[in-house]
C-alpha positions, 0 to 999 in steps of 0.5 A, spaced: 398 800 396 390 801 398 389 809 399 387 808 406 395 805 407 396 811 401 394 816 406 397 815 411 404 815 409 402 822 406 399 824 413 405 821 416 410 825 412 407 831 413 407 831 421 414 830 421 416 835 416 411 840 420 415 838 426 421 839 424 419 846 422 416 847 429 423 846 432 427 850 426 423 856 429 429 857 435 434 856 431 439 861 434 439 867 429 446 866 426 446 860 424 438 862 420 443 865 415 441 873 417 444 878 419 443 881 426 444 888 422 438 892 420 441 895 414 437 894 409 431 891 412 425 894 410 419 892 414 414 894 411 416 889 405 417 884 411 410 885 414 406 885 408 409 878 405 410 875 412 401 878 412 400 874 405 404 868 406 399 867 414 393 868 409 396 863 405 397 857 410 391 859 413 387 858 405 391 851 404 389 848 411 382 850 410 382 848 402 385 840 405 380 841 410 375 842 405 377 836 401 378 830 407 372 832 411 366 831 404 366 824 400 367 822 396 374 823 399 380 825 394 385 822 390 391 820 394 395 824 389 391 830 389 391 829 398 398 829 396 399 836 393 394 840 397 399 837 403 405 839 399 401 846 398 400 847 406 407 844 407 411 850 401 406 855 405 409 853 413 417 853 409 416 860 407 413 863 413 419 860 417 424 863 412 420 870 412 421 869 420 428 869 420 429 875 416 427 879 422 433 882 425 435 882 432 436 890 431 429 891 430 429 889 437 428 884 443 421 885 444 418 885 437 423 879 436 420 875 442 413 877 440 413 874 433 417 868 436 411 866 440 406 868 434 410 863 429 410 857 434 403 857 436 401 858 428 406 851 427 404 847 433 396 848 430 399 846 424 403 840 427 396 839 431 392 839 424 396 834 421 396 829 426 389 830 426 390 828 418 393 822 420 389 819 426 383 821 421 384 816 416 379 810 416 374 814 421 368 815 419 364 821 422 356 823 423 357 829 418 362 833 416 361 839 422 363 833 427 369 831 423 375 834 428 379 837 423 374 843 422 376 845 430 383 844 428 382 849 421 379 854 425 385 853 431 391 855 425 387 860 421 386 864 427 394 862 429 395 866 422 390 871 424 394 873 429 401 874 426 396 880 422 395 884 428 401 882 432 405 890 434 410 891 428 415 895 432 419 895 438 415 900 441 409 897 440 411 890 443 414 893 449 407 897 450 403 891 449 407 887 454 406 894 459 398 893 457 398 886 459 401 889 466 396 895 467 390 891 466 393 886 471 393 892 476 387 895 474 383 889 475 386 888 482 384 896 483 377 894 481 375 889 485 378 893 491 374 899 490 368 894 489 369 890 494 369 897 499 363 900 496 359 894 496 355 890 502 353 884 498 360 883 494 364 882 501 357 876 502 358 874 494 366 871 498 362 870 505 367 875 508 365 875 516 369 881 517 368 888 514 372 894 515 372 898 521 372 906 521 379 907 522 382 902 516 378 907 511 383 912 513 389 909 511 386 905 505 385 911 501 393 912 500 395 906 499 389 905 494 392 912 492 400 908 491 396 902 487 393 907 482 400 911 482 404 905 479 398 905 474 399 910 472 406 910 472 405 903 467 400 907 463 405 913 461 410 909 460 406 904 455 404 911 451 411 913 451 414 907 448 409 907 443 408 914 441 416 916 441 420 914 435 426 918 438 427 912 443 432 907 442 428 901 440 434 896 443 434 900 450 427 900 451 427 892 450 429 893 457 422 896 460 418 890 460 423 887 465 423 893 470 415 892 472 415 885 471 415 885 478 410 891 479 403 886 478 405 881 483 407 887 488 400 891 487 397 883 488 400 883 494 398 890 496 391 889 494 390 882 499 393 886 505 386 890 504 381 886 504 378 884 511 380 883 517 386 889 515 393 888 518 396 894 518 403 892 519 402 887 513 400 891 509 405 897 510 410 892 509 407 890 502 406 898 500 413 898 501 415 894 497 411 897 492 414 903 494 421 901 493 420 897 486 417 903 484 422 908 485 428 903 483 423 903 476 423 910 475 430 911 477 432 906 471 427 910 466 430 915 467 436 913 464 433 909 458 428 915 456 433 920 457 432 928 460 426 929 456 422 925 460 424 927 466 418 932 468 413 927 468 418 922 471 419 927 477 411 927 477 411 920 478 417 920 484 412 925 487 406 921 487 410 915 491 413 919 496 406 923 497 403 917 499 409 914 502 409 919 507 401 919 508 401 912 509 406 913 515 403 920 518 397 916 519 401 910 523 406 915 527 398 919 528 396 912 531 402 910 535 404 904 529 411 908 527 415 913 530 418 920 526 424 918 524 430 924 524 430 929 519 422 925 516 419 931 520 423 936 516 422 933 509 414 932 511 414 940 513 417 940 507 412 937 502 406 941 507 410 947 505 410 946 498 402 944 498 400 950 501 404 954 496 401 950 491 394 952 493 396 959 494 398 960 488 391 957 485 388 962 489 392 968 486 392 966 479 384 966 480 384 973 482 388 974 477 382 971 472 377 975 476 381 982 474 382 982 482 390 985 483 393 986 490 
C-alpha cells in the first residue's frame, strides 16, 4: 500500500474511534459501570488525574501536529503511533469522566459534560482535519489547517483545568452568567439616560419627558434588586459548604427566567415610555422574583432568612412606589387595604430614620 493510501486508512481509523468517543460521553451513568454513590470518591484524585490526563491529549495532538505539518513528512508506523497515543489519551479522559458520580451533583455534572464534548468534538474535527490533509500541500506550515485545529483542542483541554470542581461552584458560575446578562441590560440603560449622544448612536427620535424619569428610578431600582438578589445568591452558594449540594442543583432553574424578564423591563424604558408596558413588565419581574425567594428559602434553610427578608423587601418597596406614582398620576387606583400596607411601610421608614437619629445623638453623648 502507497503511504498516501497508508495515511488515510490511519486517519480514517482514527476519526471514527474519536467519534465513537464522542457519542459514549452521553452514556447514561449506569450503564458507565460507576455508581451514582459518592462513597469513596475522592475528588481531589479525580481532578488532578482528569487535569494531567487534558495536558496529555493536548500534548499528543500538538506532537501529531508538529510531526504532519513539517517535511519530510513521517513514517506511516510512526504517524501510526503518535495517533494510537492521542487516541489512549481520549479513552482515559472518557473513563475518568465517568467516575464522577451524580451525587456530587447535577450541575457540576452538567458543566463537565459539556467540557468533555467540546475537547471531543475538536478532536473529531482534528482528526478529519488529518484526514482531508493527506496529499495537500501548503504554503508554509503556519498556513496548514491543522495548526488552527491544535490550538482549537488545546484550549478545549485548557478549559477542563479551570472549570468549577464543586457543586456550588457550578451553580455560582451558571448564577454569573445571569448576573452579567442583567448587569449589562442595567449599564446600557443607565447610559443611555445619562447621555444625549448614546440615544443619537441608535438614531432615537424621541427621549424622555420629565415625568418618565420619576417612575424610571423604581423600576431601575427593581432591575439592580434582582441583581443583587443573583449576586447573593451566587456568594452564597459558592462559599457555604453546610448546603445541600443536590438541593441547590435546583437555583439555576429558578432564575433562568429572571434575565429574559429584566430584558423585557429594561426595552419597556427606552423611549417613547409606555408606562402600562412597562408596569406590566415590572410585574413580572416582580412576581418571578418573589416566587424565587419563596423557593430560596426552603432550599437554603432558616440561616439565610435575614438577608432573603432583605431581598423580599427591597421588591415590595419598589413595587409600592411604582404604583403610588401611577395611582399619584391617575394610572392605577388603591386598592382596599394597600393603603394600610402602604402607611405601613411609611411608618417603618420614619421609624427607621428616627432611630438613626437617636443613636447619632447617642454618639455625640446627647441623651434625652
Amino acid at each position: 500500500m502507497a503511504p498516501t493510501e497508508k495515511y488515510r486508512e490511519i486517519f480514517g481509523i482514527m476519526e471514527v474511534n474519536v467519534q465513537t468517543f464522542l457519542s459514549q460521553v452521553s452514556i447514561p451513568e449506569a450503564d458507565t459501570g460507576g455508581g451514582n454513590e459518592s462513597t469513596g470518591f475522592d475528588a481531589g484524585k479525580f481532578w488532578t488525574t482528569l487535569c494531567t490526563i487534558a495536558d496529555k491529549l493536548g500534548f499528543e495532538a500538538n506532537k501529531a501536529t508538529v510531526m504532519w505539518i513539517n517535511s519530510p513528512l513521517p513514517k506511516p508506523e510512526d504517524m501510526h503511533a503518535v495517533c494510537g497515543a492521542f487516541e489512549i489519551a481520549c479513552v482515559a479522559l472518557l473513563n475518568t469522566y465517568h467516575t464522577l458520580p451524580s451525587s456530587e451533583g447535577a450541575t457540576l455534572k452538567s458543566f463537565l459534560t459539556d467540557g468533555i464534548k467540546v475537547v471531543f468534538e475538536s478532536a473529531v474535527k482534528f482528526a478529519s482535519c488529518l484526514l482531508q490533509s493527506v496529499g495537500q500541500t501548503y504554503a508554509s506550515p503556519d498556513n496548514h489547517p491543522l495548526v488552527s485545529h491544535c490550538g482549537i483542542v488545546m484550549r478545549a483541554c485548557e478549559s477542563l483545568k479551570t472549570m468549577p470542581r464543586t457543586n456550588g461552584g457550578a451553580v455560582a458560575a451558571k448564577l454569573l452568567a445571569h448576573a452579567n446578562i442583567i448587569k449589562d441590560a442595567l449599564r446600557e440603560l443607565e447610559e443611555a439616560k445619562n447621555s444625549d449622544s448614546f440615544m443619537e448612536d441608535f438614531e432615537c427620535e424621541e427621549n424622555w419627558s420629565d415625568s418618565d424619569f420619576i417612575i424610571m428610578s423604581p423600576l431601575l431600582g427593581m432591575i439592580k434588586t434582582s441583581g443583587a438578589l443573583t449576586k447573593k445568591t451566587m456568594d452564597t452558594v459558592k462559599k457555604c459548604d453546610k448546603l445541600d449540594k443536590l438541593k441547590i442543583d435546583a437555583i439555576p432553574n429558578l432564575f433562568a427566567k429572571i434575565p429574559e424578564l429584566v430584558d423585557d423591563l429594561a426595552l419597556s424604558l427606552y423611549p417613547p415610555l409606555d408606562w402600562n408596558v412597562s408596569k406590566t413588565e415590572a410585574w413580572k419581574l416582580k412576581d418571578r422574583m418573589e416566587e424565587v425567594i419563596t423557593q430560596l428559602g426552603e432550599i437554603l434553610g432558616p440561616d439565610h432568612k435575614t438577608w432573603l427578608d432583605f431581598m423580599e423587601k427591597a421588591v415590595k418597596h419598589n413595587t409600592a412606589t411604582v404604583q403610588g406614582i401611577l395611582i399619584q398620576h391617575g394610572m392605577a387606583q388603591l386598592q382596599l387595604g394597600e393603603g394600610n400596607q402602604q402607611e405601613k411601610e411609611k411608618g417603618e421608614a420614619v421609624k427607621e430614620v428616627e432611630e438613626k437619629k437617636g443613636e447619632g445623638a447617642t454618639k455625640n453623648g446627647v441623651s434625652s
